[in-house]
C-alpha positions as CSV (number, residue, x, y, z in Angstrom):
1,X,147.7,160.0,61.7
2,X,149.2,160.2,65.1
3,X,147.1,159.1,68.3
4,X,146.9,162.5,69.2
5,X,144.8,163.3,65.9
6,X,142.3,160.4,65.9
7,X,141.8,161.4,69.6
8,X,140.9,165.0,68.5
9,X,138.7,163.1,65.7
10,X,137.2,161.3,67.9
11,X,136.3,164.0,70.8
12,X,135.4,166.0,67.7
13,X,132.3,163.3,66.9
14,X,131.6,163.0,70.6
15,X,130.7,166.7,70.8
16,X,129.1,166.4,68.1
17,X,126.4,163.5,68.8
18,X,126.6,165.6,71.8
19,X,124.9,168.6,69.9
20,X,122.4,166.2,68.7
21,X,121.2,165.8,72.1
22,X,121.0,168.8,73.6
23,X,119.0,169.7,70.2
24,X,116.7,166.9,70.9
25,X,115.6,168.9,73.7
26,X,114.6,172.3,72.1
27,X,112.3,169.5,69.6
28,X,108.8,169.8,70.4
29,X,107.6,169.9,67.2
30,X,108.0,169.3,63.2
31,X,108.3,173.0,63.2
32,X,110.9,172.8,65.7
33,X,112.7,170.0,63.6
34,X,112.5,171.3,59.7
35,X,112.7,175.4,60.8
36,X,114.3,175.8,64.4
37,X,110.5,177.3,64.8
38,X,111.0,180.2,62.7
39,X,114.1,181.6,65.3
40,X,117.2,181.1,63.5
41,X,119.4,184.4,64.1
42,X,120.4,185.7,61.1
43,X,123.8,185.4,61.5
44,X,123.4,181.6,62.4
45,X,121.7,181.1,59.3
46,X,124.0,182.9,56.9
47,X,126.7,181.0,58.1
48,X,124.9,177.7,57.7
49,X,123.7,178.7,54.2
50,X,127.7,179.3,53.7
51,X,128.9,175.8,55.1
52,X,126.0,173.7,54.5
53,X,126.6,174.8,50.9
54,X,130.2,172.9,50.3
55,X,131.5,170.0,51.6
56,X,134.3,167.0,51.7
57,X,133.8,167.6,47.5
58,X,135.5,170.5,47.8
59,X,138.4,169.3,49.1
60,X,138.6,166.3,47.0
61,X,137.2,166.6,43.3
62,X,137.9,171.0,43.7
63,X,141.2,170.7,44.9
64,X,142.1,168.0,41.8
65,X,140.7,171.0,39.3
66,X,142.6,173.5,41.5
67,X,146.1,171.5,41.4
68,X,145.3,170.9,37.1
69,X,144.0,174.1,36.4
70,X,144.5,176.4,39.1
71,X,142.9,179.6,39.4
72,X,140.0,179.1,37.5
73,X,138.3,177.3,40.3
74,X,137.9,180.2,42.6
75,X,136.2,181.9,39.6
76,X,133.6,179.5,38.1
77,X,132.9,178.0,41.6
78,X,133.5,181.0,44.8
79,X,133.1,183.3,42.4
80,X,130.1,182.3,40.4
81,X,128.3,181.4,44.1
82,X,129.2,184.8,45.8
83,X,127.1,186.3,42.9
84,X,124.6,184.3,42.7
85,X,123.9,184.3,46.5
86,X,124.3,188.6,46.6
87,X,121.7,188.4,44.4
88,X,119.5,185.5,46.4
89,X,119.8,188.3,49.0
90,X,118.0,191.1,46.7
91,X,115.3,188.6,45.3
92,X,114.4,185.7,46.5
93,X,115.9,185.2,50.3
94,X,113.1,187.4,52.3
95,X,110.2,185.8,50.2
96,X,111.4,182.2,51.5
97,X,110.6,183.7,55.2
98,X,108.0,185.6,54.7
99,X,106.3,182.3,53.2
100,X,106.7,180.1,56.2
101,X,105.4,183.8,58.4
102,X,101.9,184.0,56.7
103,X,101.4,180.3,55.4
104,X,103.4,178.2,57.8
105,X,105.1,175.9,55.5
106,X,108.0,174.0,56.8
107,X,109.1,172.7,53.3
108,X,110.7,174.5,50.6
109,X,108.0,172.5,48.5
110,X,105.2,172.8,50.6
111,X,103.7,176.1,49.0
112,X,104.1,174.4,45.1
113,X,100.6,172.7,45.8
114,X,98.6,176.3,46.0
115,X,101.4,178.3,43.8
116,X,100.8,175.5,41.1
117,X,99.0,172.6,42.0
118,X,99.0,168.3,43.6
119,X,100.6,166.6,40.5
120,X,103.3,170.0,40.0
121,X,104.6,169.6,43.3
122,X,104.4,166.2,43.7
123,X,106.5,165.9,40.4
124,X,109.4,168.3,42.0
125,X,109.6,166.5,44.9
126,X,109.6,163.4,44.3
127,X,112.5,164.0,41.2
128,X,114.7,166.1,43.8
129,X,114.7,163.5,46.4
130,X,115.8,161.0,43.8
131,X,118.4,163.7,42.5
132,X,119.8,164.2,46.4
133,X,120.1,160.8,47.2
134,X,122.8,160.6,44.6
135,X,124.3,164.1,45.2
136,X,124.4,163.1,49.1
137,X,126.3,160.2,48.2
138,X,128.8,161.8,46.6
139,X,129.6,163.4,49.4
140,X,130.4,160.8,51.6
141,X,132.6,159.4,48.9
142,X,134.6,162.5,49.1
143,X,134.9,162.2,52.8
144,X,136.3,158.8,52.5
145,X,138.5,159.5,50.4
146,X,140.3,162.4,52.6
147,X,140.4,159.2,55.2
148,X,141.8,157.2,53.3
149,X,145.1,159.4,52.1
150,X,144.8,160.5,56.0
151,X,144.7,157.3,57.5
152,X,144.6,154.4,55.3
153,X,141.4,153.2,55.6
154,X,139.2,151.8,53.1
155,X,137.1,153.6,51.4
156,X,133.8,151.9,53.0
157,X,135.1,152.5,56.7
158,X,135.6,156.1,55.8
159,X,131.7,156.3,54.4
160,X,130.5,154.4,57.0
161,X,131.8,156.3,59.7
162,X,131.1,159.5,58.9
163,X,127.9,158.9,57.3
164,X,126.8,157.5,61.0
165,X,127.8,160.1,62.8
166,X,125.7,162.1,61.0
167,X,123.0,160.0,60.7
168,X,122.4,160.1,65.1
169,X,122.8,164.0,65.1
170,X,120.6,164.7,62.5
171,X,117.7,162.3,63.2
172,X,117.3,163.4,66.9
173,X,118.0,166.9,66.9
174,X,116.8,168.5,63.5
175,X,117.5,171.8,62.1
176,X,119.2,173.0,65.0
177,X,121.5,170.5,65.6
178,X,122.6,171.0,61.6
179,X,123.2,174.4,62.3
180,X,124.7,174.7,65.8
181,X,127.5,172.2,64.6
182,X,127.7,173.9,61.2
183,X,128.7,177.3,63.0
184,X,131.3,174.7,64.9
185,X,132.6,173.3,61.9
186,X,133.1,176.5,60.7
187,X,135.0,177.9,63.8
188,X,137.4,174.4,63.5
189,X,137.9,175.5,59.4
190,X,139.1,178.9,60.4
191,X,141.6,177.3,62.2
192,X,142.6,174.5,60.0
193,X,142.5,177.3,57.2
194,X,144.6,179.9,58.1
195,X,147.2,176.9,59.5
196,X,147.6,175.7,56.4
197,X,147.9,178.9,54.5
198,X,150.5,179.8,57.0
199,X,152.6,176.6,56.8
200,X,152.4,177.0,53.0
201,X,153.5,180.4,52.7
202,X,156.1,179.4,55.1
203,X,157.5,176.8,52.9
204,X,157.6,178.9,49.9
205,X,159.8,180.6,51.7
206,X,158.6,184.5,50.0
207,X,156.6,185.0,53.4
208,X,153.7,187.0,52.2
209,X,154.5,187.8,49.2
210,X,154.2,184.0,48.3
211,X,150.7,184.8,47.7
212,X,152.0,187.0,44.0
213,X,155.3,184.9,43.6
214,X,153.1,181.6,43.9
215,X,152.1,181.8,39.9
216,X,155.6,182.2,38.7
217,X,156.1,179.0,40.2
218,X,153.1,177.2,38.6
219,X,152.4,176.8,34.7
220,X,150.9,180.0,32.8
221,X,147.6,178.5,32.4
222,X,146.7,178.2,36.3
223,X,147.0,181.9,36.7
224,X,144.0,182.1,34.0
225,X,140.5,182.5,35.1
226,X,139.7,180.2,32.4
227,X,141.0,177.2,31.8
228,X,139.7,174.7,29.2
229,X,137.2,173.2,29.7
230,X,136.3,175.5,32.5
231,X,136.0,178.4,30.0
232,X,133.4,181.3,30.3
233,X,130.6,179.3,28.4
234,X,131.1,177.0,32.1
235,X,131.3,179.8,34.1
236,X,127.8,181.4,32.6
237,X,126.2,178.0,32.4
238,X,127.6,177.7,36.3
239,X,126.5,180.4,37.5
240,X,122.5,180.4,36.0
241,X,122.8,176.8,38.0
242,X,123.4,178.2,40.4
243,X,121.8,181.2,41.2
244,X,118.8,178.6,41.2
245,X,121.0,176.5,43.4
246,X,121.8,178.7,46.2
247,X,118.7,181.0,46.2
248,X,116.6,177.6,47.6
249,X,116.6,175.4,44.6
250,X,118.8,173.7,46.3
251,X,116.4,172.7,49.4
252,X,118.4,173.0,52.5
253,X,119.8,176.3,51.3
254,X,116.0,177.8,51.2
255,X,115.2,176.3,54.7
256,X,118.5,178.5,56.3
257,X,115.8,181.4,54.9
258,X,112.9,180.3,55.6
259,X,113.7,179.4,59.6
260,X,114.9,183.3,60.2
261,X,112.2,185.2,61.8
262,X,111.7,188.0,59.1
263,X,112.5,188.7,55.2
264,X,114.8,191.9,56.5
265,X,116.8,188.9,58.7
266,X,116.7,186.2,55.5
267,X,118.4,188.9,53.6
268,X,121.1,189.5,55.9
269,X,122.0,185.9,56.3
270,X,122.0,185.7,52.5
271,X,124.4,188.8,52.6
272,X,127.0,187.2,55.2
273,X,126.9,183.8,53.1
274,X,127.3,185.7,49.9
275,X,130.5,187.7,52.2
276,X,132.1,184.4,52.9
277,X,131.8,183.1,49.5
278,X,133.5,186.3,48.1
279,X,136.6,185.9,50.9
280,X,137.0,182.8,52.3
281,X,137.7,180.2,49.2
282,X,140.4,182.6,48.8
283,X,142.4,181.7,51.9
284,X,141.1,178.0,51.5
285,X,141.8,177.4,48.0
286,X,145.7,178.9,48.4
287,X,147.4,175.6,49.4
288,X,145.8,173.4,46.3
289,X,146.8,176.1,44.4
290,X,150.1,175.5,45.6
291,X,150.1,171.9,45.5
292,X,151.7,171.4,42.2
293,X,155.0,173.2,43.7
294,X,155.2,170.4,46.0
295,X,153.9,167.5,44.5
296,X,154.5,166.7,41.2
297,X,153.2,164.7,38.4
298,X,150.2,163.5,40.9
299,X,148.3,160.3,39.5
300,X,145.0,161.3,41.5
301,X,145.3,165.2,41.8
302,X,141.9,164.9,43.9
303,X,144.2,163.6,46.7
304,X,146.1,166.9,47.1
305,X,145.0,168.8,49.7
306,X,145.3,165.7,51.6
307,X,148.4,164.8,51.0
308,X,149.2,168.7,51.3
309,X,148.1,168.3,55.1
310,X,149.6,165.2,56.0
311,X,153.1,166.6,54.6
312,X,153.0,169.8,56.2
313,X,151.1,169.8,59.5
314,X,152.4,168.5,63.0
315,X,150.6,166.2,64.8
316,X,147.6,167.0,66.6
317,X,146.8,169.4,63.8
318,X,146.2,167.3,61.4
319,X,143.1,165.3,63.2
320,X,142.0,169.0,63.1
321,X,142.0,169.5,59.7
322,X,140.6,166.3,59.4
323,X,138.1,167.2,61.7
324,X,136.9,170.2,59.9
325,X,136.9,168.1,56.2
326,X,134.7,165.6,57.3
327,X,132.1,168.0,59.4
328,X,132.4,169.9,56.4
329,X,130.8,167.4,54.7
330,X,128.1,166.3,57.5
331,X,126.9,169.8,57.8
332,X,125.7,169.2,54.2
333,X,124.4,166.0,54.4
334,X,122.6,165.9,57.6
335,X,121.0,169.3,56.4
336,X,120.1,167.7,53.1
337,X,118.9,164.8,55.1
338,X,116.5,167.4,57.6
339,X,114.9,169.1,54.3
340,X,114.6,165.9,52.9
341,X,113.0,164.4,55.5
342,X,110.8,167.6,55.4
343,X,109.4,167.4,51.8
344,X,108.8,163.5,52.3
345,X,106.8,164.3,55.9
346,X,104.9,167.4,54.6
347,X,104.7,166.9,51.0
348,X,104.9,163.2,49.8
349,X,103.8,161.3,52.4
350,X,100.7,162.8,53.2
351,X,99.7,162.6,49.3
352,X,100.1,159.0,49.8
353,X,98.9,158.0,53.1
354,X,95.8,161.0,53.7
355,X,95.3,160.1,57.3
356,X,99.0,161.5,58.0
357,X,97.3,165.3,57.7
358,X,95.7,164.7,60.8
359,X,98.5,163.1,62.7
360,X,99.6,165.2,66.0
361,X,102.4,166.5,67.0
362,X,103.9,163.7,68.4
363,X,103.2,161.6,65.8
364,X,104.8,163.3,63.0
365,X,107.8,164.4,64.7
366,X,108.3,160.4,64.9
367,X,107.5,160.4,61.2
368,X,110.2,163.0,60.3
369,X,112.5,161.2,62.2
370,X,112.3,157.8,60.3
371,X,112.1,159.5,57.1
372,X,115.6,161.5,58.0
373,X,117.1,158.0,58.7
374,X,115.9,156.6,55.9
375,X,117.4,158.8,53.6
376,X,120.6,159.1,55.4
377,X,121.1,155.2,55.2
378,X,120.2,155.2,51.4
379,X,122.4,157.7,50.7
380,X,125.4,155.9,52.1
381,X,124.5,153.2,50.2
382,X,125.0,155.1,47.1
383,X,128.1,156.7,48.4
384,X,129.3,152.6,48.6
385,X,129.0,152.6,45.1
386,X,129.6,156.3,43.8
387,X,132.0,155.1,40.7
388,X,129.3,153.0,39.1
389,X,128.3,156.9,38.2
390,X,131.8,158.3,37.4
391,X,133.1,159.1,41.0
392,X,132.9,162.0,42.9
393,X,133.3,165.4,40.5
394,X,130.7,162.6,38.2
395,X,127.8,163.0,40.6
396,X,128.3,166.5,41.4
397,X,128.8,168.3,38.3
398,X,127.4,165.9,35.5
399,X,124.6,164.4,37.4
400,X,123.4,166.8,40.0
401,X,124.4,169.9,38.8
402,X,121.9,169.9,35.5
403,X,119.3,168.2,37.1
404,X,118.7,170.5,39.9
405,X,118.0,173.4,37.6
406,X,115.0,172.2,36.0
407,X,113.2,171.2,39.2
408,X,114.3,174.6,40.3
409,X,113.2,176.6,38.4
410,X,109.4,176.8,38.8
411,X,110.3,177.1,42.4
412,X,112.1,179.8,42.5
413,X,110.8,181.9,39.9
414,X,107.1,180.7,41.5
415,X,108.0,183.7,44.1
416,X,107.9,186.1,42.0
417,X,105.0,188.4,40.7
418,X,106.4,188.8,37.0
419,X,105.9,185.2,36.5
420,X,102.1,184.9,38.4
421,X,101.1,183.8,34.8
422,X,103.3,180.5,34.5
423,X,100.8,177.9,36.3
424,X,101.0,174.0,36.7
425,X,100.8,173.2,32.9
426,X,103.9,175.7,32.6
427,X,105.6,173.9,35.6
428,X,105.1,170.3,34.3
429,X,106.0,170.9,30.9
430,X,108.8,172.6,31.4
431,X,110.5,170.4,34.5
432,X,109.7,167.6,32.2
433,X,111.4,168.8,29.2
434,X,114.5,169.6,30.9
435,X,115.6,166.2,32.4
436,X,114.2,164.5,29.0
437,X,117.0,167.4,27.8
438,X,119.7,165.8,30.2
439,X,119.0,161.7,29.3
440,X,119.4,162.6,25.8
441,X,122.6,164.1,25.7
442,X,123.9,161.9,28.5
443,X,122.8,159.0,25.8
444,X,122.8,160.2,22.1
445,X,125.7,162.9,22.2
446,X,129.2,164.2,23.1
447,X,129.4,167.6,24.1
448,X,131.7,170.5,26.5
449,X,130.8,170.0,29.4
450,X,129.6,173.7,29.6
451,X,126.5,172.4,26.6
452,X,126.0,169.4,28.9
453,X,125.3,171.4,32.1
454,X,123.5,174.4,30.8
455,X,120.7,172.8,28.2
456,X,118.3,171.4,30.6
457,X,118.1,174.5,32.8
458,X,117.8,176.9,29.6
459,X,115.3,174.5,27.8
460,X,113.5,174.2,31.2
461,X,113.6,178.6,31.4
462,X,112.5,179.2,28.2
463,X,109.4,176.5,28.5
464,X,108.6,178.2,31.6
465,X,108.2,181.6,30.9
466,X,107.2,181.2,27.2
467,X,104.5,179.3,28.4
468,X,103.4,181.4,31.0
469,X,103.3,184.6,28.6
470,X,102.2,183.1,25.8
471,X,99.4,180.9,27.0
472,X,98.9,182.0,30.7
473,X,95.3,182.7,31.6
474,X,93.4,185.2,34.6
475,X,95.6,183.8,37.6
476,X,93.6,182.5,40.6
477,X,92.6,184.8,43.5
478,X,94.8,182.8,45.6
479,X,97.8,182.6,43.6
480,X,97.9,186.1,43.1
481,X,97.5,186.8,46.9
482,X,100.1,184.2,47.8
483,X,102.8,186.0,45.3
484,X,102.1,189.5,46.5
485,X,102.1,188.3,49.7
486,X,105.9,187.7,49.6
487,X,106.9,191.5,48.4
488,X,107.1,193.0,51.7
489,X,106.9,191.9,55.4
490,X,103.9,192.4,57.3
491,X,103.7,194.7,59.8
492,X,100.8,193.9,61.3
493,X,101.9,191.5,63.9
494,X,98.2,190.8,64.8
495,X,97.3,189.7,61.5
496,X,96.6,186.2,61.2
497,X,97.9,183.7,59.2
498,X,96.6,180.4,57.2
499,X,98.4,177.1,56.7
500,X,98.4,175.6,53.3
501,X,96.4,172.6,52.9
């Protein structure tokens, strides 16, 4: 790192705190704060759900698989999301908008309490925001260690820094500041991108053509699009995760849909998103493909893309690249941070502490923005201590990745007519019986990792719906009306709408 890149760094953060601000100033509400007040372009918001749904990780524990195993990691991970999210756009996507339209939620949970009831939502939410406080924290751990191989800090500085810069943004300027400066990060990765894939290419010395010759170059295996242990028992098990994942079970991924004004605009965003998926891993993924060709025998492959960058690119450019890794990975955690902070002010909270359903506006916007802090501090926390749970690639993929599925499957599939009958008792049991799933084979057994990711989210399905057909009774009158309500959009723009209580 050259002066001329930590002074790009730096600017970078300025601007963004900067974006912070001038959010703060479109906040007048907790609807302005968790959904941009239902305005959110389409094209705004299918970026975000793009950006918002990687970060640092992917350069760290993604480029490790990509320098051992090559190919394979476009497959299982771009590949299995582009999917996943096309379909999202089919589905599920408009029904997250045309909630908030005719019951005003602001949380991604907020509607479990009529579509199930009290104890079913208050069980999902409080297990995700335990599950997201470790999956957060991972994140920040990649991040610092991208700093660390950039500029040799320690790997505390590196959390600490980035993990506050985020932490101002996201408190005082809500959804909109997440997405503004996720649209930014994204400009600043087209350029770092493309650099890089040039420089590579260029050093290959093929010109274009590098992008064919490349796997000559590389061992057999990484031109495979499955690689032991990323076989395609991983990439189905991947892919049912997350299709739950990206379609909302994920929370801040169902808030980029539920902020756009309409279903028609929430499937368009899910379109573009499910676009970028498709192309761009392609162009970012090509120089940790390459990695291997340049350095060998690696004893921490996750440090290759870094060390990639800080080879190859001049100065100036590589506080760029920088730049874009670590807003990468804000973008991500402050937006986990704002839907967080959302299910805690709309859903939790106010189960706890009644008077806080009759607080004013005022009042809980203040709330929202104590409860975003206090997550983003806790989560750094975590980060400060991420290999007491196996490092980076540890929380991701064997901690957060099978424990998302069971929480979201009754929320997802809660959307849908076809599954009307499935009610609280078919919720409980079956969220229940999927993370008892995961703490027995984490304890009692030793499995592929595809078994150990898949199992809770099947066990969790099959509960679900077996339970709704086989024992599901006449579904209340406002169940029914709140599914159906989410087939089409309204076109009665007179027609009035009711909050959920």
């Amino acid at each position: 790192m050259h002066f001329i890149d930590w002074l790009i760094l730096a600017v970078y953060f300025i601007l963004l705190i900067g974006v912070g601000l001038w959010a703060y100033t479109r906040v007048n509400s907790s609807s302005d704060f968790f959904t941009a007040g239902g305005k959110l372009p389409w094209w705004l918001s299918g970026v975000s759900h793009h950006v918002s749904g990687y970060s640092g990780a992917v350069f760290v524990a993604y480029a490790g698989i990509a320098y051992t195993h090559g190919l394979t990691i476009y497959v299982w991970w771009a590949g299995g999301t582009f999917i996943s999210t096309l379909l999202a756009a089919f589905f599920i996507a408009p029904r997250w908008s045309r909630l908030r339209v005719n019951t005003g939620i602001q949380s991604p949970l907020e509607y479990l309490s009529v579509r199930y009831n009290l104890p079913a939502q208050q069980l999902m939410a409080w297990s995700g925001v335990i599950i997201k406080v470790f999956d957060v924290g991972a994140k920040w751990a990649a991040t610092a260690v991208l700093l660390h191989v950039f500029a040799g800090t320690s790997y505390t500085t590196g959390i600490l820094l980035a993990g506050s810069v985020s932490l101002i943004y996201s408190t005082i300027g809500g959804l909109w500041a997440d997405v503004i400066n996720d649209f930014a990060q994204f400009m600043v990765q087209l350029v770092a991108g493309f650099t890089m894939l040039f420089i590579v290419l260029s050093r290959l010395g093929d010109g274009m053509s590098g992008v064919i010759t490349l796997w000559d170059r590389l061992p057999a295996e990484h031109s495979h699009i499955f690689n032991s242990p990323y076989t395609l028992g991983f990439l189905l098990a991947i892919f049912l995760i997350d299709f739950f994942s990206y379609s909302g079970g994920t929370w801040h991924l169902a808030t980029r849909f539920i902020s756009t004004s309409s279903g028609s605009q929430a499937r368009k965003a899910a379109f573009l998103s499910s676009a970028l998926y498709l192309l761009w891993p392609l162009v970012l993924f090509f120089p940790m493909f390459a990695a291997p060709v340049f350095l060998k025998n690696l004893q921490d492959p996750t440090q290759a893309y870094a060390l990639m960058a800080t080879r190859f690119l001049p100065a100036g450019l590589i506080g760029l690249v920088l730049a874009s890794l670590f807003t990468n990975t804000m973008s991500m955690t402050s937006s986990d941070s704002n839907t967080i902070s959302a299910v805690l002010t709309r859903d939790i909270l106010p189960a706890i502490f009644p008077k806080m359903k009759s607080y004013g506006k005022e009042k809980t916007l203040m709330v929202a923005r104590i409860a975003t802090f206090s997550f983003a501090s806790l989560t750094i926390i975590i980060a400060l201590n991420a290999e007491s749970f196996g490092g980076v690639f540890g929380l991701i993929v064997t901690w957060f990745a099978p424990l998302v599925g069971p929480i979201s499957v009754p929320m997802i599939l809660g959307l849908l007519p076809l599954f009307k009958h499935s009610e609280s008792k078919s919720a409980i049991i079956s969220v229940i019986s999927g993370m008892l799933v995961f703490v027995a084979i984490k304890s009692f057994f030793t499995t592929g990792l595809a078994f150990e990711i898949s199992t809770p989210v099947i066990v969790t399905l099959i509960l679900y719906i077996g339970f709704g057909f086989i024992f599901g009774k006449t579904v209340p009158e406002k169940v029914s009306k709140l599914v159906y309500s989410l087939v089409n959009d309204r076109t009665d723009p007179e027609e009035s709408t009711e909050s959920i209580k």
